[in-house]
ZAMI-102995 format. One line per 5 residues: number of its first residue (from 1); their letters; for each residue x, y, z of C-alpha. Coordinates in pm, 1 decimal. Example, Ala and Ser with C-alpha at 12.3 -4.5 7.8 and 13.67 -1.06 7.14 Angstrom:
residues 2
1	as	1230.0,-450.0,780.0 | 1367.0,-106.0,714.0
//
This chain:
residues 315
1	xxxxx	10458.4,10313.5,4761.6 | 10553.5,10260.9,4400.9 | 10450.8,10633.1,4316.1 | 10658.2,10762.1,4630.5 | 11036.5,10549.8,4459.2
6	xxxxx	10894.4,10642.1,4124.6 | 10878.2,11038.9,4213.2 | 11214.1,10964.4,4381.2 | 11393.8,10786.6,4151.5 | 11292.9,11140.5,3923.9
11	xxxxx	11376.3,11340.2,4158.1 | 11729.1,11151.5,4174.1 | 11764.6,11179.9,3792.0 | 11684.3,11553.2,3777.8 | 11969.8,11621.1,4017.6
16	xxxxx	12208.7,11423.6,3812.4 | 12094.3,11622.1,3483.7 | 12120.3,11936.4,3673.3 | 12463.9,11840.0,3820.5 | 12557.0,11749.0,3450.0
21	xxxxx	12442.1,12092.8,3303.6 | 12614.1,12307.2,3536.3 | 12956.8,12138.6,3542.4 | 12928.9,12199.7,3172.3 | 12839.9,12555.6,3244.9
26	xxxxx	13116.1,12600.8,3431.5 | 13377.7,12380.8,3193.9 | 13235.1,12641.8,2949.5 | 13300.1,12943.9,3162.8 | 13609.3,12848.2,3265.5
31	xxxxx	13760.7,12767.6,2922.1 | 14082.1,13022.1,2862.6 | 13969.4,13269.1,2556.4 | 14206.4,13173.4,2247.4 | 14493.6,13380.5,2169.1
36	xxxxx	14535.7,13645.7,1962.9 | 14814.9,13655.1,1709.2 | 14785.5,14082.7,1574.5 | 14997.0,14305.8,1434.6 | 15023.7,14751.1,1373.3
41	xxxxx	14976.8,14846.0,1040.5 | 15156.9,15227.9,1070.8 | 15164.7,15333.6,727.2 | 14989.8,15641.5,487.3 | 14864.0,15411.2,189.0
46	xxxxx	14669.7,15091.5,262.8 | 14849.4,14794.9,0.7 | 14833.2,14432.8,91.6 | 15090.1,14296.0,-130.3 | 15192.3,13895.8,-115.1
51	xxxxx	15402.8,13949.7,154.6 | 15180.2,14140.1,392.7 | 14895.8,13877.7,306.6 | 15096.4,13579.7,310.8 | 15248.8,13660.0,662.5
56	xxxxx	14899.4,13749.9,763.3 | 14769.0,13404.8,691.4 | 15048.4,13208.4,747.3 | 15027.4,13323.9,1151.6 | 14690.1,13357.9,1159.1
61	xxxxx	14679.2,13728.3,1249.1 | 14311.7,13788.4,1314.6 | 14346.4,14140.2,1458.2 | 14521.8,14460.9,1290.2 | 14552.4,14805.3,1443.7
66	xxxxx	14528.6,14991.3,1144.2 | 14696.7,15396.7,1207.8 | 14395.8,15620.4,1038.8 | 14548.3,15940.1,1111.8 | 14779.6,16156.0,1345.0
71	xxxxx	14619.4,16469.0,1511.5 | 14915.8,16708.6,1524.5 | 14903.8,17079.0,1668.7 | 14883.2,17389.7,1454.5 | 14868.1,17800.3,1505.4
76	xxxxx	14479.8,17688.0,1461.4 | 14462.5,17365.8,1724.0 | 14444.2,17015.0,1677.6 | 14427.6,16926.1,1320.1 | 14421.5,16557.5,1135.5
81	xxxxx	14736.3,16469.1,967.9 | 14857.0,16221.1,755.1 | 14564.9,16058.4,659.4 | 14553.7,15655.5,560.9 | 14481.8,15608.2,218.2
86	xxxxx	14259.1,15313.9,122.5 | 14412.7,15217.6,-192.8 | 14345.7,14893.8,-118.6 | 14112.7,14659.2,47.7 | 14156.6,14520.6,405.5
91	xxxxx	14201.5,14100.8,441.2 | 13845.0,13978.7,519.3 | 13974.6,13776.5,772.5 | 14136.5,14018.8,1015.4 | 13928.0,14322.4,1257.4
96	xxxxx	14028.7,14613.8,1212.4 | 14088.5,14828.7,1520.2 | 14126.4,15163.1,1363.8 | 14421.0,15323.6,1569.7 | 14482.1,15738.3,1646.7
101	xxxxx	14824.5,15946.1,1710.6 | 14772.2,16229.9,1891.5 | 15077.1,16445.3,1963.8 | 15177.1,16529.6,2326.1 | 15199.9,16929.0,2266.4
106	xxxxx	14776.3,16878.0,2167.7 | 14705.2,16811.7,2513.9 | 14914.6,17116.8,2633.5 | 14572.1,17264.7,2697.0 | 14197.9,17106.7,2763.8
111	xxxxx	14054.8,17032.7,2415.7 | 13660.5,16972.2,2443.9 | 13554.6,16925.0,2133.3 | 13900.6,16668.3,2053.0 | 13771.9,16342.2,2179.0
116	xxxxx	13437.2,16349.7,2001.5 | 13545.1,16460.8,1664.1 | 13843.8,16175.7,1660.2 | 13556.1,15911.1,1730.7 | 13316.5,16087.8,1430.5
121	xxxxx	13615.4,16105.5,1165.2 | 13711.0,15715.3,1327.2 | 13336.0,15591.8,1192.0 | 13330.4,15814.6,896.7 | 13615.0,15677.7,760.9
126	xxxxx	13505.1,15264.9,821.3 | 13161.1,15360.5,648.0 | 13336.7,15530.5,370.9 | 13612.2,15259.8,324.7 | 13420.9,14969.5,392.4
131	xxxxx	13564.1,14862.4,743.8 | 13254.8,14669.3,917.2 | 13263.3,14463.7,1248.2 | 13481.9,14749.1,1443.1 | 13428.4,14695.3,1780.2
136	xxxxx	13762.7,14910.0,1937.8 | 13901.9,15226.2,1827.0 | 14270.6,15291.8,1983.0 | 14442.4,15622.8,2063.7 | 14799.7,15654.4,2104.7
141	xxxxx	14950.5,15951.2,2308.3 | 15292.6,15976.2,2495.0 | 15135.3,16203.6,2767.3 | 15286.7,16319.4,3080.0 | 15214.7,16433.0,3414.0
146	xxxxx	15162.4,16767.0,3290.1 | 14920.0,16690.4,2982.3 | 14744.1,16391.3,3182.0 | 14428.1,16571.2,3297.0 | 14342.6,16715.5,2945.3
151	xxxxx	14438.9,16373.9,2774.4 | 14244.8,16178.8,3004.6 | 13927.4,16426.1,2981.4 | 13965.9,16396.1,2601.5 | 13936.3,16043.9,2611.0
156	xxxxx	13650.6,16015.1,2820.7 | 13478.5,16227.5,2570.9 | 13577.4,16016.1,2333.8 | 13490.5,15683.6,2541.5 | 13153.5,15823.4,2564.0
161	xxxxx	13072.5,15870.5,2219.5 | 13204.6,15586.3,2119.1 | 13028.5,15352.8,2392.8 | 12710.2,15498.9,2227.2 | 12812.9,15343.4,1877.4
166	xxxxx	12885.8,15005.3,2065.6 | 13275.5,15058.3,2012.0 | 13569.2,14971.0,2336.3 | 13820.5,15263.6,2336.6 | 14182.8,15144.6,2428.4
171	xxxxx	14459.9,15325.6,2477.8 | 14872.3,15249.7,2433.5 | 15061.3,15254.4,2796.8 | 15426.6,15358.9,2712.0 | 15639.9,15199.7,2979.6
176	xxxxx	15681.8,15508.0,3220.9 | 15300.4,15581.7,3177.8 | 15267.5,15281.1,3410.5 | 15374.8,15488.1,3718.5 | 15078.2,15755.3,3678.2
181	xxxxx	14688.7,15683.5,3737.3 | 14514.5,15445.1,3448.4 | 14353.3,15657.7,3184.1 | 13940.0,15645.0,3158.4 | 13948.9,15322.8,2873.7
186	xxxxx	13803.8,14998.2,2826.8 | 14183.9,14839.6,2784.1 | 14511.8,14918.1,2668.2 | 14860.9,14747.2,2479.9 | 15199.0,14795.0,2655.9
191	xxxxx	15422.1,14954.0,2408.4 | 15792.0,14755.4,2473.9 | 15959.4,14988.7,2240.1 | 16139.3,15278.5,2213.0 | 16270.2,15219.2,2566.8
196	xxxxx	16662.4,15383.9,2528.0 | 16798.5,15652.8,2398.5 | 16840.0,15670.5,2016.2 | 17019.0,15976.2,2037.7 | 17272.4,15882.2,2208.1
201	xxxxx	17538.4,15717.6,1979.8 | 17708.2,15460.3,2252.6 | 17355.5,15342.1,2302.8 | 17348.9,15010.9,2139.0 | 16968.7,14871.2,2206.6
206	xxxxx	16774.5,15200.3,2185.7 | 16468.6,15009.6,2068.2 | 16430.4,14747.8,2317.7 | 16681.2,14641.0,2628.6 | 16573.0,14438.2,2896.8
211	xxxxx	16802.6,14651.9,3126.2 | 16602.7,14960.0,3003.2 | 16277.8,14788.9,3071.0 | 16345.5,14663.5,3445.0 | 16281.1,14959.7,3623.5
216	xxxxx	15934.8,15005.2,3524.7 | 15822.6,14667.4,3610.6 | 15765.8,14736.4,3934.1 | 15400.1,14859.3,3896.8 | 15289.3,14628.3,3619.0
221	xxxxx	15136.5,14366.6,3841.3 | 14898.4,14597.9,4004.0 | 14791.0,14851.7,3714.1 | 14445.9,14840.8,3683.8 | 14397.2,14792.6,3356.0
226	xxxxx	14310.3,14493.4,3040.9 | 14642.1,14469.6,2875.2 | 14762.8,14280.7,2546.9 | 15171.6,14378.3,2455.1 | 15373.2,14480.5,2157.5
231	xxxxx	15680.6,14416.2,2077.2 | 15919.1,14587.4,1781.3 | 16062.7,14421.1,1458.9 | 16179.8,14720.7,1294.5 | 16512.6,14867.4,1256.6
236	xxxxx	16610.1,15268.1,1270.9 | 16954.6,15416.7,1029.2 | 17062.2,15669.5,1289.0 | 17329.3,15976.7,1140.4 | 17566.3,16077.2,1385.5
241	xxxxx	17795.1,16393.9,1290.5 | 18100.5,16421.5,1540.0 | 17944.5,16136.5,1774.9 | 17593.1,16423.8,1799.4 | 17289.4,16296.2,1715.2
246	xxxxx	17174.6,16427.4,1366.8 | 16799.9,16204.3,1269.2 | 16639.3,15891.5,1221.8 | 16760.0,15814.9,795.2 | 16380.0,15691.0,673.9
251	xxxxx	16515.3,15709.3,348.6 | 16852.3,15732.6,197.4 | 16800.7,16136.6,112.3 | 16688.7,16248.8,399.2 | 16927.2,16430.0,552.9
256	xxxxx	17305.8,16498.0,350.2 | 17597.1,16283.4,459.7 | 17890.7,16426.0,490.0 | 18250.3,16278.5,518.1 | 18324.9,16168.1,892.5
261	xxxxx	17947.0,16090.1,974.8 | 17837.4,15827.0,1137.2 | 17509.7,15607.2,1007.5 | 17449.9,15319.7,1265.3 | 17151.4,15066.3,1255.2
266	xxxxx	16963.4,14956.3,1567.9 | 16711.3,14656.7,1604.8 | 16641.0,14438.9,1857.4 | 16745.1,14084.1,1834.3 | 16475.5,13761.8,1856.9
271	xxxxx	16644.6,13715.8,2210.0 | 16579.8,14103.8,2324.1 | 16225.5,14047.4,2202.5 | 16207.8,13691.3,2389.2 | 16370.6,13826.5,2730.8
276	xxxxx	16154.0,14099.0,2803.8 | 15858.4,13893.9,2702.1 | 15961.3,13611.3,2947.8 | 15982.0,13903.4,3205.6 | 15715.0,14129.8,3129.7
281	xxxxx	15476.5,13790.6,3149.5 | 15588.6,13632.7,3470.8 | 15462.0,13981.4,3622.5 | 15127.4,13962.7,3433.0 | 15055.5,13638.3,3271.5
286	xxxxx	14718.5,13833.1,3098.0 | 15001.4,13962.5,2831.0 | 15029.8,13622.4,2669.3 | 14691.4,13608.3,2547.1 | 14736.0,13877.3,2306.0
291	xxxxx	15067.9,13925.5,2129.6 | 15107.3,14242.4,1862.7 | 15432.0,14282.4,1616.8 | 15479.9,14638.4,1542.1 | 15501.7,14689.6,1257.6
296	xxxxx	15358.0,14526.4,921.3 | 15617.2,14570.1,687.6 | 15794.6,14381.8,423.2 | 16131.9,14403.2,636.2 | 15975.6,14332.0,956.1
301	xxxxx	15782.1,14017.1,841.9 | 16086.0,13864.5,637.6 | 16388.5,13924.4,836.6 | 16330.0,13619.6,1097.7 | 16243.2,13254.0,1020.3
306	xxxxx	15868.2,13180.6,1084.8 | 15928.3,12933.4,1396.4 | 16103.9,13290.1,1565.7 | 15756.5,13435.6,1484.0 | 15557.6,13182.7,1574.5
311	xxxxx	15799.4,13203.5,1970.7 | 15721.6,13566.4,2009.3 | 15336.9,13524.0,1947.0 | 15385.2,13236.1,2151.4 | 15327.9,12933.6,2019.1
//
């Protein structure tokens, strides 16, 4: 008899241990993953200057999607463009997520080789420069209905070859990109920029406009698809000549200014930024747990105070 309530009194404590293990288990599986403060880096020459750094560790950006190269079209096909130049070295404390432009008018036709020799010049350039721990390359395209099946073959192409090198491939989803089938990646970021029209001079929020947003909504809830957000901090110079639409200034000699023109600057305000994010996450909560500022620059990072930083990452 005392054998029998000794066995059962073990019995009775293994259940409790096992009850114990598993609701930690599940505590543990059910803890939310932390956030992700990030941030484009969209620049030709790599230099992490006080400013960059400093605003880098004072938000604890841990993630940067670095632009490597464009891939524009040429009388000989797709060729790499613009090429980042590592004159410096990358903060230790950030992943890199090496990041792609490919030009709409490339997809005009199927490219089979594309996809695959993106991905090689991707790795080449992290073993040459130094860029360990990449586990997601990104490719940015503003394709359309009529470039979406040679896009999306290229990037399976490219998915593949990456998946064999243990890298994610993700993909930007410009707002009206949301109303056509989910390209073949592992996750993408929804771009809330550029949504108006910057050439049109009586256009005051070309950049970012809740009102300009709204319609695409509708879809977001339902697109099958991992997705963090961005949201702008930079400003455009636009030249207007008789009220037409003349270029983006990117530099004071750009373009000649003549008497009569017209140079207006656009950027969006902390409360455009906040409103569409309010929005944009009621419809898919998901977009709070990663928050990207495009772009790293020594305007964009200085021209709010850091709490207004700290409310669009979310915090």
């Amino acid at each position: 008899m005392m054998g029998r309530q000794v066995r059962r009194h073990a019995s009775e404590v293994g259940l409790v241990m096992l009850s114990l293990l598993l609701i930690v288990v599940s505590c543990k599986d059910n803890k939310p993953a932390p956030k992700v403060k990030a941030a484009y880096y969209w620049t030709t020459t790599l230099k992490m200057d006080s400013i960059r750094t400093s605003f880098i560790e004072s938000h604890d950006i841990t993630r940067l999607y670095v632009r490597y190269f464009d891939v524009v079209n040429t009388p000989k096909g797709p060729m790499p463009n613009a090429t980042l130049a590592f004159n410096d070295s990358m903060p230790k404390s950030v992943e890199v997520v090496p990041t792609v432009f490919v030009t709409n008018d490339c997809m005009a036709h199927p490219q089979p080789e594309l996809g695959e020799m993106i991905a090689k010049r991707v790795l080449q350039m992290n073993e040459t420069n130094d860029i360990v721990g990449v586990r997601e390359v990104q490719i940015d395209c503003d394709w359309t209905i009529s470039t979406r099946k040679n896009f999306f073959q290229m990037v399976a192409d490219m998915r593949s070859y990456l998946k064999a090198h243990d890298v994610d491939l993700s993909a930007t989803i410009r707002l009206h990109q949301l109303t056509q089938p989910v390209p073949p990646v592992d996750c993408g970021v929804l771009m809330l920029y550029n949504t108006g029209d910057l050439t049109d001079l009586s256009c005051e929020k070309p950049i970012l406009d809740i009102q300009d947003v709204r319609p695409y909504l509708k879809g977001l809830s339902d697109y099958d698809l991992p997705l963090a957000a961005a949201y702008p901090l930079y400003r455009w110079h636009l030249l207007f000549r008789g009220g037409r639409f003349v270029g983006v200034m990117h530099s004071d000699d750009e373009y000649p200014v003549i008497a009569g023109d017209t140079i207006v600057v656009r950027e969006p305000s902390l409360d455009d930024i906040l409103v569409v994010k309010a929005e944009v996450e009621r419809l898919r909560p998901e977009l709070s747990h990663e928050v990207i500022l495009y772009e790293l620059n020594n305007y964009n990072t200085t021209r709010f105070k850091y709490d207004d930083y700290e409310k669009i990452f979310g915090d």
